[in-house]
PDB file as gemmi writes it, atoms N, CA and C in Angstrom:
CRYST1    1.000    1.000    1.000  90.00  90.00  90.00 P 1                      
ATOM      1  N   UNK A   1      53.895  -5.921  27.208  1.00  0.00           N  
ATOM      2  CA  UNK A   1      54.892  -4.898  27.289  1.00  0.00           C  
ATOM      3  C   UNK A   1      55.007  -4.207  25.931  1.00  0.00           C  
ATOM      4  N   UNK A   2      55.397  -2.998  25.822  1.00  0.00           N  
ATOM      5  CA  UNK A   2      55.370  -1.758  24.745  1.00  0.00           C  
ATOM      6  C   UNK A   2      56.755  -2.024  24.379  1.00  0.00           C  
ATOM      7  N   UNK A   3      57.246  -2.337  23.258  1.00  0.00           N  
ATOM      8  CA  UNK A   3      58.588  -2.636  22.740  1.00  0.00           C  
ATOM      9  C   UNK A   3      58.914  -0.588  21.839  1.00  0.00           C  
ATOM     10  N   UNK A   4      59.994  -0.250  22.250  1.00  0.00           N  
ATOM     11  CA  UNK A   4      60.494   1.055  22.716  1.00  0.00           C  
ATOM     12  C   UNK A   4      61.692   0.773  21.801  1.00  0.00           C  
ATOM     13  N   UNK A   5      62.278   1.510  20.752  1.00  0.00           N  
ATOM     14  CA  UNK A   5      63.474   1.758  19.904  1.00  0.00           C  
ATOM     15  C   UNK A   5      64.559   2.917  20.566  1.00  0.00           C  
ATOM     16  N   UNK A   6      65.391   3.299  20.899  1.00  0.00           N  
ATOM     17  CA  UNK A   6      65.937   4.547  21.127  1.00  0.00           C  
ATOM     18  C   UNK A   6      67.445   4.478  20.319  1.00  0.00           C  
ATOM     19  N   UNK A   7      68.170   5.602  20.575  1.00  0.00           N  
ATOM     20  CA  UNK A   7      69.271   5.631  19.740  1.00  0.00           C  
ATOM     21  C   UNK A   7      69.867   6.729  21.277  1.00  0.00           C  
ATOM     22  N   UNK A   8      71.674   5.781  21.442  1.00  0.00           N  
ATOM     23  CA  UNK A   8      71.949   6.855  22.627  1.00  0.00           C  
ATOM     24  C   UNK A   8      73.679   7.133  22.066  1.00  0.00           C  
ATOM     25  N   UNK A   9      74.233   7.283  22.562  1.00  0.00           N  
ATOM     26  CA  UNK A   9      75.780   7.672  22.429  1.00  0.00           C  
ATOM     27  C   UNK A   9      76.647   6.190  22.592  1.00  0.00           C  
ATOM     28  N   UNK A  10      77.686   6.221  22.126  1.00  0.00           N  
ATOM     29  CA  UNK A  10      78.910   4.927  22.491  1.00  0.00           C  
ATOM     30  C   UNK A  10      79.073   4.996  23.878  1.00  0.00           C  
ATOM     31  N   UNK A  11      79.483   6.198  24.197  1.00  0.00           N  
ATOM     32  CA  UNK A  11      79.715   6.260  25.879  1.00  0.00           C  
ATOM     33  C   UNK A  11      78.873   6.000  26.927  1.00  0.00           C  
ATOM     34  N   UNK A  12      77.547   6.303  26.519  1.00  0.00           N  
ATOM     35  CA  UNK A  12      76.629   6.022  27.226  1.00  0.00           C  
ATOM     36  C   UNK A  12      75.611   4.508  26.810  1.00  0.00           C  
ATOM     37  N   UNK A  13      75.933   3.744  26.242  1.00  0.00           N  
ATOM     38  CA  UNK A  13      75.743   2.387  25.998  1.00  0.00           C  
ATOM     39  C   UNK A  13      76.988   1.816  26.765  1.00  0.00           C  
ATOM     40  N   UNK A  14      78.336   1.956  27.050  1.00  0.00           N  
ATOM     41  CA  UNK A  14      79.083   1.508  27.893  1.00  0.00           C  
ATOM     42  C   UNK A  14      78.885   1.165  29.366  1.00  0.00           C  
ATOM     43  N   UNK A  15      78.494   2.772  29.363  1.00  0.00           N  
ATOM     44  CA  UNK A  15      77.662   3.195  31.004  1.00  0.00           C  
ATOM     45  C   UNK A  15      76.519   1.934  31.500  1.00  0.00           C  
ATOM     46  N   UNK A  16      76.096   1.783  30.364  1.00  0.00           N  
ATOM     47  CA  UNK A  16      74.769   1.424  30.273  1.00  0.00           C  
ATOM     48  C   UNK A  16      74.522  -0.420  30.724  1.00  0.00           C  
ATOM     49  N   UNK A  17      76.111  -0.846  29.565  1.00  0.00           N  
ATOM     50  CA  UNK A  17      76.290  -2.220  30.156  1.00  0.00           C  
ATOM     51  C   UNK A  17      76.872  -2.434  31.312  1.00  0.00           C  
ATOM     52  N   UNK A  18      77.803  -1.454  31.398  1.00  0.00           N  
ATOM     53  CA  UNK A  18      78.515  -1.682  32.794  1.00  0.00           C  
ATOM     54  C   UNK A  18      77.719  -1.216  34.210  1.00  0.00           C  
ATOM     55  N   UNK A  19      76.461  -0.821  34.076  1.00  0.00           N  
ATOM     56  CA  UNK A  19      75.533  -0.652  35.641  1.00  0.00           C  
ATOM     57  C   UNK A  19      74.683  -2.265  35.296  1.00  0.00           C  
ATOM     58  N   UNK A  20      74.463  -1.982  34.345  1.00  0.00           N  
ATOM     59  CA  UNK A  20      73.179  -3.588  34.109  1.00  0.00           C  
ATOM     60  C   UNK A  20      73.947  -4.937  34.534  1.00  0.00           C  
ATOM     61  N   UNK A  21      75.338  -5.066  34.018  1.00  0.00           N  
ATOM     62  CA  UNK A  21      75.941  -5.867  34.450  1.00  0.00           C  
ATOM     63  C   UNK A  21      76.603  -6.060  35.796  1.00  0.00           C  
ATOM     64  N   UNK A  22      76.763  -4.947  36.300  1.00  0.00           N  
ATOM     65  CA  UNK A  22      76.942  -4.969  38.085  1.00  0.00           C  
ATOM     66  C   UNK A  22      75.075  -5.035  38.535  1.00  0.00           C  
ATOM     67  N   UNK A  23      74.522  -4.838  37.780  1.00  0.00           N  
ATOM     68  CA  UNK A  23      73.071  -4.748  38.848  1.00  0.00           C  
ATOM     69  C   UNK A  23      72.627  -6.591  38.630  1.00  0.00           C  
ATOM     70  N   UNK A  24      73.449  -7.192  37.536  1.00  0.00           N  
ATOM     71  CA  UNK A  24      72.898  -8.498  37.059  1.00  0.00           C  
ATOM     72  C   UNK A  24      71.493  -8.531  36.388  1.00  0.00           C  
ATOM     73  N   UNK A  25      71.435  -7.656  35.746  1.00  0.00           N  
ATOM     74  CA  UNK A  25      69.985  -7.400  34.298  1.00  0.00           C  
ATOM     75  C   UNK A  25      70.578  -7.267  33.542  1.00  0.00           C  
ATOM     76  N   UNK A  26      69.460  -7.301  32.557  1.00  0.00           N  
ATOM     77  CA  UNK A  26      69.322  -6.521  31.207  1.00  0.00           C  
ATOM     78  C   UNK A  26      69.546  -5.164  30.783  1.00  0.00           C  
ATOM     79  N   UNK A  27      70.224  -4.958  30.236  1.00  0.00           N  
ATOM     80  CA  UNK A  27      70.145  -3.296  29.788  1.00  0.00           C  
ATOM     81  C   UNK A  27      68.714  -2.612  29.582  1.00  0.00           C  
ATOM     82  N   UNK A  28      67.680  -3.953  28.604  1.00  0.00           N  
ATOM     83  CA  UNK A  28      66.542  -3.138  29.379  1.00  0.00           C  
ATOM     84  C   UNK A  28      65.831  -3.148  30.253  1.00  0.00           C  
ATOM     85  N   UNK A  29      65.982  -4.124  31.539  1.00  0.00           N  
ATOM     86  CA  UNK A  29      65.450  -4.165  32.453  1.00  0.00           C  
ATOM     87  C   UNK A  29      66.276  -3.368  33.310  1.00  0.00           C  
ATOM     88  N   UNK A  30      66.947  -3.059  33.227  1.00  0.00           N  
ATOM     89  CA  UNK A  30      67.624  -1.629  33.565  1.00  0.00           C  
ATOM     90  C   UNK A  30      67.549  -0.529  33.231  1.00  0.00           C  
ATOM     91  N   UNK A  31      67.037  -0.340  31.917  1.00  0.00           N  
ATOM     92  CA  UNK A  31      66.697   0.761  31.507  1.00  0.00           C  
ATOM     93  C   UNK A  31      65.125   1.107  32.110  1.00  0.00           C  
ATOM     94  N   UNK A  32      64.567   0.063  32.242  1.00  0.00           N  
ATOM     95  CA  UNK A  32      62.984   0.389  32.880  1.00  0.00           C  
ATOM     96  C   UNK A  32      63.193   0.612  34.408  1.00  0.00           C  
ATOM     97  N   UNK A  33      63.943  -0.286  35.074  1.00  0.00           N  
ATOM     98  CA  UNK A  33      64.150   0.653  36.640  1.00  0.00           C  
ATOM     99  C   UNK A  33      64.653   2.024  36.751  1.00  0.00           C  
ATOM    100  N   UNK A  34      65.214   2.116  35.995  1.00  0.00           N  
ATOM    101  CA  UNK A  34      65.808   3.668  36.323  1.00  0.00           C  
ATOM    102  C   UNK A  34      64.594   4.729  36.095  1.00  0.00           C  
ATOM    103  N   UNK A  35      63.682   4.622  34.900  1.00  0.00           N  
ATOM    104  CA  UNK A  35      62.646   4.922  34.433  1.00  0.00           C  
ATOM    105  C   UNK A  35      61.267   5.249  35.603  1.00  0.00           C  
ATOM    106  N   UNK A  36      61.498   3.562  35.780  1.00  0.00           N  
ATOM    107  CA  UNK A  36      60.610   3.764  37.455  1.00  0.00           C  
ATOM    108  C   UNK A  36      60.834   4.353  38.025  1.00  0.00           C  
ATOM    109  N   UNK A  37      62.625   4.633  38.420  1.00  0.00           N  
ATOM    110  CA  UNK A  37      62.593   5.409  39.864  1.00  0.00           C  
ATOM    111  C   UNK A  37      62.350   6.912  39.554  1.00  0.00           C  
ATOM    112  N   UNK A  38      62.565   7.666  37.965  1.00  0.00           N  
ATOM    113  CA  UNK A  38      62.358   8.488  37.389  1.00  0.00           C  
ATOM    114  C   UNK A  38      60.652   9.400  37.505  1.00  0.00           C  
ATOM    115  N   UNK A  39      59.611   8.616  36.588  1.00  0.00           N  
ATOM    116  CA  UNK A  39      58.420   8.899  36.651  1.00  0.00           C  
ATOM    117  C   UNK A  39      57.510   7.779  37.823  1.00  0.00           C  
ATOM    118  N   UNK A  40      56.867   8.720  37.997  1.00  0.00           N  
ATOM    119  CA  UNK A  40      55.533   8.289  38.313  1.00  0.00           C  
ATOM    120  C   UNK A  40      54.447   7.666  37.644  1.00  0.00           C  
ATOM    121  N   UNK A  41      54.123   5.995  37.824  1.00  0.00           N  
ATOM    122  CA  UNK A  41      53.213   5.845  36.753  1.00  0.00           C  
ATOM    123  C   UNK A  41      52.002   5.936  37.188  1.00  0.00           C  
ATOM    124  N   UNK A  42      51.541   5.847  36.267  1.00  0.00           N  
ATOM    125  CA  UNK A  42      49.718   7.133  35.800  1.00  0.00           C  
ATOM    126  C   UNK A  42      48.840   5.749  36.572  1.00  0.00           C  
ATOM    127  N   UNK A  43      48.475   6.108  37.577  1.00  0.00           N  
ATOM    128  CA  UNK A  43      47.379   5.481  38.445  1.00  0.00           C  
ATOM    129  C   UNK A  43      46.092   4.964  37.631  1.00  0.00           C  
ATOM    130  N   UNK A  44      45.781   4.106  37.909  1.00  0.00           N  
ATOM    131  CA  UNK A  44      44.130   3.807  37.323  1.00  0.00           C  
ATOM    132  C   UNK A  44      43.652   4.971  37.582  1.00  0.00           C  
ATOM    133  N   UNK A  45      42.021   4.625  36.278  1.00  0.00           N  
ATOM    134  CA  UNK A  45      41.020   5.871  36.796  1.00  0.00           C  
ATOM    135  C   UNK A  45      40.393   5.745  38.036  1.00  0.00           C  
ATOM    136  N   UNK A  46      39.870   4.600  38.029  1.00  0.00           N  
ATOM    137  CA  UNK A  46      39.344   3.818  39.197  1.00  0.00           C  
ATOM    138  C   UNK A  46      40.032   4.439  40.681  1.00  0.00           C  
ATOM    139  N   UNK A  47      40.906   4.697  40.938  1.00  0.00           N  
ATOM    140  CA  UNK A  47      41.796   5.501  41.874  1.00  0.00           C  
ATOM    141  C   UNK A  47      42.471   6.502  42.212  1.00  0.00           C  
ATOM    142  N   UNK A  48      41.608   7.255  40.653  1.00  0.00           N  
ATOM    143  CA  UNK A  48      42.140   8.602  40.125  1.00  0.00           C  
ATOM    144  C   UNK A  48      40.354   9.352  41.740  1.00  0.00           C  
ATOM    145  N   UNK A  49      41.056  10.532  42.508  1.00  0.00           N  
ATOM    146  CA  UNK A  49      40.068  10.667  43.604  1.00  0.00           C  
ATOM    147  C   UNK A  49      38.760  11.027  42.662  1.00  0.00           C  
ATOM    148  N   UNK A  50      39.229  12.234  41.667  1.00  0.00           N  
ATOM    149  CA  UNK A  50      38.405  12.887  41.131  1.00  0.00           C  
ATOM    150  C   UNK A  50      37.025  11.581  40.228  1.00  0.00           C  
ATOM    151  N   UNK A  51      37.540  10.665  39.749  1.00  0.00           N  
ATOM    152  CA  UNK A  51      37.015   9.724  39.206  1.00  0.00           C  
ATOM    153  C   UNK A  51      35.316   9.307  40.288  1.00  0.00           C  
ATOM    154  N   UNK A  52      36.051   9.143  41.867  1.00  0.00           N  
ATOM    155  CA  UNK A  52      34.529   8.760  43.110  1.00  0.00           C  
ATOM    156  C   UNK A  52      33.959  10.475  42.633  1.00  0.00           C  
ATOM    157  N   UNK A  53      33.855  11.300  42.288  1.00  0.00           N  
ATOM    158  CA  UNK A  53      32.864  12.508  42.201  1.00  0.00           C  
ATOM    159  C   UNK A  53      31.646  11.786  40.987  1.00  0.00           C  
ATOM    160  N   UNK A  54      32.167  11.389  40.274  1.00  0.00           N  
ATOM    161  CA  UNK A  54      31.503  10.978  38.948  1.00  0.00           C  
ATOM    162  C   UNK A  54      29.954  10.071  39.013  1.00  0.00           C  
ATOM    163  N   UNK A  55      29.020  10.757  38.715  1.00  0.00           N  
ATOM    164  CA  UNK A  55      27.303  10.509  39.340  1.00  0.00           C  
ATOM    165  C   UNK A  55      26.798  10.584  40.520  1.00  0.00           C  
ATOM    166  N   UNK A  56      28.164  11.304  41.240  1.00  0.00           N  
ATOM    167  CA  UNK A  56      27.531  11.933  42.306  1.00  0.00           C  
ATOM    168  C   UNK A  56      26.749  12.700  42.765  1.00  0.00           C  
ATOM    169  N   UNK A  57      26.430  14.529  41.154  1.00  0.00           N  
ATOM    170  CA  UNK A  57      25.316  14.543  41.595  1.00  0.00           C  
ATOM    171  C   UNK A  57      24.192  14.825  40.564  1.00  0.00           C  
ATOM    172  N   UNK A  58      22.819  15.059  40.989  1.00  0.00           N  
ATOM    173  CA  UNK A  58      22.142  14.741  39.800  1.00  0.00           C  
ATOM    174  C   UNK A  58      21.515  16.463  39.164  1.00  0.00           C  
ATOM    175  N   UNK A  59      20.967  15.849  38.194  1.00  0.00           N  
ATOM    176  CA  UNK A  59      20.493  17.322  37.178  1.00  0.00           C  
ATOM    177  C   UNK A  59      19.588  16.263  36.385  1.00  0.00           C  
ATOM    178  N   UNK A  60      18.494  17.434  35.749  1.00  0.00           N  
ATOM    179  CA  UNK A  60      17.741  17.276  34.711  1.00  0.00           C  
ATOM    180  C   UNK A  60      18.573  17.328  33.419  1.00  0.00           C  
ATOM    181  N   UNK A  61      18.577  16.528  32.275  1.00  0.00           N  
ATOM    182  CA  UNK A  61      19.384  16.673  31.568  1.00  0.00           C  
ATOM    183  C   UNK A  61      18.773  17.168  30.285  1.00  0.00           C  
ATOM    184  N   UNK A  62      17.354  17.533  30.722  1.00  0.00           N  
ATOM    185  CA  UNK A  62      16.413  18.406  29.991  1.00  0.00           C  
ATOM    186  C   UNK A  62      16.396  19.774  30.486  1.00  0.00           C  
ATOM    187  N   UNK A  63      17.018  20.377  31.306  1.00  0.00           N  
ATOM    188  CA  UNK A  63      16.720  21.534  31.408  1.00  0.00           C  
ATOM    189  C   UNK A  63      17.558  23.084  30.577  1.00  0.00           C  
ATOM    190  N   UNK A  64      17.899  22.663  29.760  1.00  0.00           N  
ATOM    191  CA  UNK A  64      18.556  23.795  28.938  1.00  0.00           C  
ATOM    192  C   UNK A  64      19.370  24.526  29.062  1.00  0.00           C  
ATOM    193  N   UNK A  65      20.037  24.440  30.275  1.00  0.00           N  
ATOM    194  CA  UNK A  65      21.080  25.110  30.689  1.00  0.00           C  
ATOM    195  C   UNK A  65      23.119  24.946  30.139  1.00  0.00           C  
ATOM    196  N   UNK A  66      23.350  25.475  30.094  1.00  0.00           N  
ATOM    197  CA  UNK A  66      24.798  25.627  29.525  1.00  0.00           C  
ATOM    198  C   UNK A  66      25.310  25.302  30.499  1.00  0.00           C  
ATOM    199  N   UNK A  67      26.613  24.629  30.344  1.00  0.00           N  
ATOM    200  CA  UNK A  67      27.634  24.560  31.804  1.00  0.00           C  
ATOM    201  C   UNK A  67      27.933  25.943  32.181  1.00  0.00           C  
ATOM    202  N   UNK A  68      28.113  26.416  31.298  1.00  0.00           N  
ATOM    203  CA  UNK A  68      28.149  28.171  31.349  1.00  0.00           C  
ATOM    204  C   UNK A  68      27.625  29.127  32.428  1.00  0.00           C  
ATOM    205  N   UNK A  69      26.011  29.238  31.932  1.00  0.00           N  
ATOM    206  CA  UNK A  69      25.147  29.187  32.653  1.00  0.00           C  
ATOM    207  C   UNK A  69      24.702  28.709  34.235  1.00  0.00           C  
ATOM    208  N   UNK A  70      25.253  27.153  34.480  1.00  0.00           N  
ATOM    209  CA  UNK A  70      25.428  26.448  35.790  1.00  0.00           C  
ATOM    210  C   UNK A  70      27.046  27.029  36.870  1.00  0.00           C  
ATOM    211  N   UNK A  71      27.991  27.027  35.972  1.00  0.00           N  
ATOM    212  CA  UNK A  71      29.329  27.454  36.464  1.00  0.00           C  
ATOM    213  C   UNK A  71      29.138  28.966  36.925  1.00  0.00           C  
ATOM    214  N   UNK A  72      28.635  29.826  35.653  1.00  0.00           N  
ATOM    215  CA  UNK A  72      28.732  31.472  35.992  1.00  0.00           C  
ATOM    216  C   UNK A  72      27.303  32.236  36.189  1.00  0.00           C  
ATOM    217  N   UNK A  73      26.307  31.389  36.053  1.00  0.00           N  
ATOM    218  CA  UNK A  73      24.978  32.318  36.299  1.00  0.00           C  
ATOM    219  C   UNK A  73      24.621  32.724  34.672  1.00  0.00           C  
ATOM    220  N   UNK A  74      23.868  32.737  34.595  1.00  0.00           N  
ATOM    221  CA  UNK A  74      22.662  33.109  33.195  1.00  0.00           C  
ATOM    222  C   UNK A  74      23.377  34.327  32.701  1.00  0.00           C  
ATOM    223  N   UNK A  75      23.361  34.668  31.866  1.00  0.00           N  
ATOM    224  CA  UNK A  75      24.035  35.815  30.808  1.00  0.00           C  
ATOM    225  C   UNK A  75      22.351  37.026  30.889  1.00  0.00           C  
ATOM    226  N   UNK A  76      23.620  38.047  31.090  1.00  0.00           N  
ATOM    227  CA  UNK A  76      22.544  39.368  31.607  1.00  0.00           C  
ATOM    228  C   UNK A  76      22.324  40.137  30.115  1.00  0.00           C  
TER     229      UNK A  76                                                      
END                                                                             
């Protein structure tokens, strides 16, 4: 686990014990659920879709061409 410093208000450290302590956690294990329900965490690559394209397809890696070139056609 990533150990995280923050700095918040008096009022909102009150807030803060008084949900953790009705939820029966930690302030920071409370502070990380809320977080969860907040963001979305970042998926493996492995399951990232774009990741299955990867050596899918093939090229000469001798042939001299620019991505440029492959993306927009040869320069006139």
């Amino acid at each position: 686990m990533k150990r995280l410093q923050i700095s918040i208000e008096p009022e909102l450290d009150l807030a803060l014990d008084r949900e953790a302590d009705r939820a029966g956690v930690s302030k920071a294990e409370f502070v990380r659920r809320c977080l969860r329900e907040e963001f979305k965490p970042v998926p493996a690559l492995e399951d990232d879709p774009l990741f299955q394209l990867f050596g899918t397809a093939e090229s000469d890696p001798n042939d001299g061409r620019s991505i440029d070139d492959v993306a927009y056609g040869p320069r006139k």
